[in-house]
C-alpha positions as CSV (number, residue, x, y, z in Angstrom):
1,X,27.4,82.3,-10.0
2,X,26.7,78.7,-9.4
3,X,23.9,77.5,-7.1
4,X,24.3,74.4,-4.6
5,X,21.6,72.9,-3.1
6,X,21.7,71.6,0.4
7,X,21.4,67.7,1.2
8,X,19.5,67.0,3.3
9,X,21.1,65.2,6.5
10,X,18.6,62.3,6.8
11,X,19.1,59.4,4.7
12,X,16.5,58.7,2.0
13,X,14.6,56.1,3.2
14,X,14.4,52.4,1.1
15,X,10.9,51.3,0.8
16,X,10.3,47.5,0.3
17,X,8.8,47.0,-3.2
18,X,5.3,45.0,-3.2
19,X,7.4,41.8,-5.3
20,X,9.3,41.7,-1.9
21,X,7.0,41.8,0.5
22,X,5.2,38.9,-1.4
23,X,7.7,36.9,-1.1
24,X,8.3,37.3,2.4
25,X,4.8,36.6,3.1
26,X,5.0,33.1,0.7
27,X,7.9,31.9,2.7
28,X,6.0,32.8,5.8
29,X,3.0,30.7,5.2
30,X,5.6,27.7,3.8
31,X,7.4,28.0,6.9
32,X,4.0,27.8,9.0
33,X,2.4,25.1,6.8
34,X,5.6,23.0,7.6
35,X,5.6,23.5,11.0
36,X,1.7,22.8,11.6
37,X,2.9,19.3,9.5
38,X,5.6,18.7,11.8
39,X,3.6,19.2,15.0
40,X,0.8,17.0,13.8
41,X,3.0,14.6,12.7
42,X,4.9,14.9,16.3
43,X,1.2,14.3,17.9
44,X,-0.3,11.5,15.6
45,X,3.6,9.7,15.4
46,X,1.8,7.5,12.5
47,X,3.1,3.8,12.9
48,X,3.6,1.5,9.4
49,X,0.8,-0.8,8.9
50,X,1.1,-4.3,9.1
51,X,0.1,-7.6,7.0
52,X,0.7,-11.0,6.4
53,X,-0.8,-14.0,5.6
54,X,-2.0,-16.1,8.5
55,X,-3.7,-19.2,6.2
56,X,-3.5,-20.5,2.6
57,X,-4.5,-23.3,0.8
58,X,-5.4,-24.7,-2.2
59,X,-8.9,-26.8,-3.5
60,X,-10.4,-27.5,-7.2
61,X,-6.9,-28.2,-8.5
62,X,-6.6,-29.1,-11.9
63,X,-3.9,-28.8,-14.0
64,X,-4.4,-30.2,-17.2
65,X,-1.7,-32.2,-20.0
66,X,-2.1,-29.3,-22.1
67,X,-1.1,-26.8,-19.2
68,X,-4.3,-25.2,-18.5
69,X,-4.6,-24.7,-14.9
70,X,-8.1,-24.1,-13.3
71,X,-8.1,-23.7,-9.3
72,X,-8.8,-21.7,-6.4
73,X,-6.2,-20.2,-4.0
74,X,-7.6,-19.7,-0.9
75,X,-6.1,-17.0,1.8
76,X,-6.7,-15.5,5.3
77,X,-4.6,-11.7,5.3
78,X,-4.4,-9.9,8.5
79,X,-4.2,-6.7,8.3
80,X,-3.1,-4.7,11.5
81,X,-3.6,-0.9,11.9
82,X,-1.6,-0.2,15.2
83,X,-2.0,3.6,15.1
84,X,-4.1,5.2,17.9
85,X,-5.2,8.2,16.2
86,X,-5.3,7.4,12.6
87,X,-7.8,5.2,11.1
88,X,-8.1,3.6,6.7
89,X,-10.7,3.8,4.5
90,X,-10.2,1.1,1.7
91,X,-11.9,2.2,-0.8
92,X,-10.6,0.0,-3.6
93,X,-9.0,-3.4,-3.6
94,X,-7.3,-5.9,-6.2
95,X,-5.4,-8.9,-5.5
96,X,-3.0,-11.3,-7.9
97,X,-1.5,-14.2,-7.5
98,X,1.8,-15.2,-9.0
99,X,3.2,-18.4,-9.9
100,X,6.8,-17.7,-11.4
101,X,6.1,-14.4,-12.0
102,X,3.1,-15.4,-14.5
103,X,-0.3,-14.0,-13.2
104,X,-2.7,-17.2,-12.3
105,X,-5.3,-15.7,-10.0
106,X,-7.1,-12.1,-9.8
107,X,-10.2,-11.0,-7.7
108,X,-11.3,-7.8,-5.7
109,X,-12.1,-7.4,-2.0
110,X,-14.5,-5.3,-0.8
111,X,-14.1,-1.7,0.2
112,X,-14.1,-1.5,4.1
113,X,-13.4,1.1,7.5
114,X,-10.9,-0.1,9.6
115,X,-10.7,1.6,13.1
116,X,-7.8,3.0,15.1
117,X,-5.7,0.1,16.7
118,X,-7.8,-2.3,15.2
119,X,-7.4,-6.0,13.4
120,X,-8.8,-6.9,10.4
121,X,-9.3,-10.5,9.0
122,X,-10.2,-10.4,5.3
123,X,-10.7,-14.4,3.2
124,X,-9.4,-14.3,-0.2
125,X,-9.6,-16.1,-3.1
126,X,-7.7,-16.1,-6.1
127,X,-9.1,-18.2,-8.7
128,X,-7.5,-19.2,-11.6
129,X,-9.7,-19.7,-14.4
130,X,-8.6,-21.8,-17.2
131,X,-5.2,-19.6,-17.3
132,X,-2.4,-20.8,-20.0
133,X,0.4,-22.0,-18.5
134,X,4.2,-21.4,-20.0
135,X,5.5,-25.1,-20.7
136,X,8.6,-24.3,-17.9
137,X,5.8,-23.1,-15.4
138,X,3.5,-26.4,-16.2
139,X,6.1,-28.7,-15.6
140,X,7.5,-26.9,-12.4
141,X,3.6,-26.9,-10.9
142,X,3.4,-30.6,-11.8
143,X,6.6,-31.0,-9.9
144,X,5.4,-28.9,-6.7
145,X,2.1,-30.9,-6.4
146,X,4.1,-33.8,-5.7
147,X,5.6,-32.4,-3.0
148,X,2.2,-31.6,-2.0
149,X,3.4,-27.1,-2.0
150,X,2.9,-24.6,-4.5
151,X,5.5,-21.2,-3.9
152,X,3.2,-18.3,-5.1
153,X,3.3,-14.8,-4.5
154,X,0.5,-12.3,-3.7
155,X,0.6,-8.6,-4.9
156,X,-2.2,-6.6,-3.4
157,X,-2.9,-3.2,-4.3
158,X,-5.4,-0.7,-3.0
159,X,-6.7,2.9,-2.7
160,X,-6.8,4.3,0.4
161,X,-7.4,7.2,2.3
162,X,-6.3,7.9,6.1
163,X,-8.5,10.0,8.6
164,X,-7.3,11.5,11.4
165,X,-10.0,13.6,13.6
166,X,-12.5,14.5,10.9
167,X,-10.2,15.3,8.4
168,X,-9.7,12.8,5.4
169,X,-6.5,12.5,3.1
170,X,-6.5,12.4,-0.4
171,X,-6.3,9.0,-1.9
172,X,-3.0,7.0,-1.7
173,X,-1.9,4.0,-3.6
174,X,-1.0,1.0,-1.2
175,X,1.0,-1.6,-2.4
176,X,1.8,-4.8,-0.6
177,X,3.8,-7.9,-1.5
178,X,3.4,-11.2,0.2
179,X,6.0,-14.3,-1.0
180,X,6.9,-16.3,-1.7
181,X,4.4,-18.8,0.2
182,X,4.8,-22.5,0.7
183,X,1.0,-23.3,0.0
184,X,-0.1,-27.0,0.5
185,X,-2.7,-28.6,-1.2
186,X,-4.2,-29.8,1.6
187,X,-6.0,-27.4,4.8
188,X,-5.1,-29.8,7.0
189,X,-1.6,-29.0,6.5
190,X,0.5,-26.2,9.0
191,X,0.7,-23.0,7.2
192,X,3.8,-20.8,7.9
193,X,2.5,-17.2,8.5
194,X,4.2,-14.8,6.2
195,X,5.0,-11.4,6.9
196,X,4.1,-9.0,3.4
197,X,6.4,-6.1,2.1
198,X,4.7,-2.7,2.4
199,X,4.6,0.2,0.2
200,X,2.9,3.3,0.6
């Protein structure tokens, strides 16, 4: 005689297995993480940073028949943080200067704080020491110094880190391009202020 056994009427309950419920939790905390970020972001409404090149000239030009060029580029950059609640440290700092597209200039500007809606000023010089000029670039330079204007092109590049409150960022790698600029030989001469390219 066979023997049945009775179901029983409730349905067998599903438990959630542990791999599941770590999941969930992991696309909680994204989901929270990402909307803290938006909300701060939202609150701060960061604003791009701004530079350019108010001044330039040049002094101690010398470009000699065998195309060996010693000088000193001379430069005024502004540099115009118009957030209100996020301020830059600049922590490292290296400047070139191009004369078509051959490097003729390199120096470092000190590291400096820069406030919330604040301007900075910072002098620059590029000086080219003794640097070996390509024949085509000698003889264009030659040409530009009678017309008392050299075009060059400065490429800035800098680690930096932002602070908002008292919380820092990690560092960041800033990269601005200013050019090309008309610079005269003389300081007496009018300058055209050039807005730089930014990329951060």
């Amino acid at each position: 005689m066979p023997i049945t056994t009775r179901q029983s009427q409730n349905a067998p309950t599903r438990r959630l297995s542990i791999g599941k419920i770590i999941a969930i939790i992991f696309l909680a905390l994204i989901f929270l993480v990402g909307l803290a970020f938006l909300i701060a972001w939202l609150t701060i409404r960061p604003k791009r940073l701004v530079y350019s090149i108010e001044n330039a000239s040049i002094q101690n030009y010398n470009l000699a028949n065998n195309g060996h060029l010693k000088s000193d580029f001379m430069f005024t950059i502004r540099a115009y943080n118009p957030n209100g609640k996020v301020s830059i440290y600049y922590d490292k700092i290296e400047a070139k200067a191009y004369y078509d597209e051959e490097m003729i200039g390199f120096n470092t500007i000190q590291p400096f704080y820069q406030r919330t809606r604040n301007v900075t000023h910072m002098a620059l010089n590029l000086p080219a020491k003794d640097v070996a000029l390509s024949e085509v670039a000698a003889r264009d330079m030659k040409m530009e110094k009678i017309r008392g204007r050299i075009d060059l092109e400065i490429k800035i590049k800098a680690k930096v880190r932002f602070k908002v409150g008292k919380l820092k960022s990690r560092h960041r790698t800033l990269r601005i391009t200013c050019g090309p600029l008309k610079v005269p030989f003389s300081m007496n001469k009018n300058f055209d202020n050039t807005r730089c390219d930014v990329d951060l």
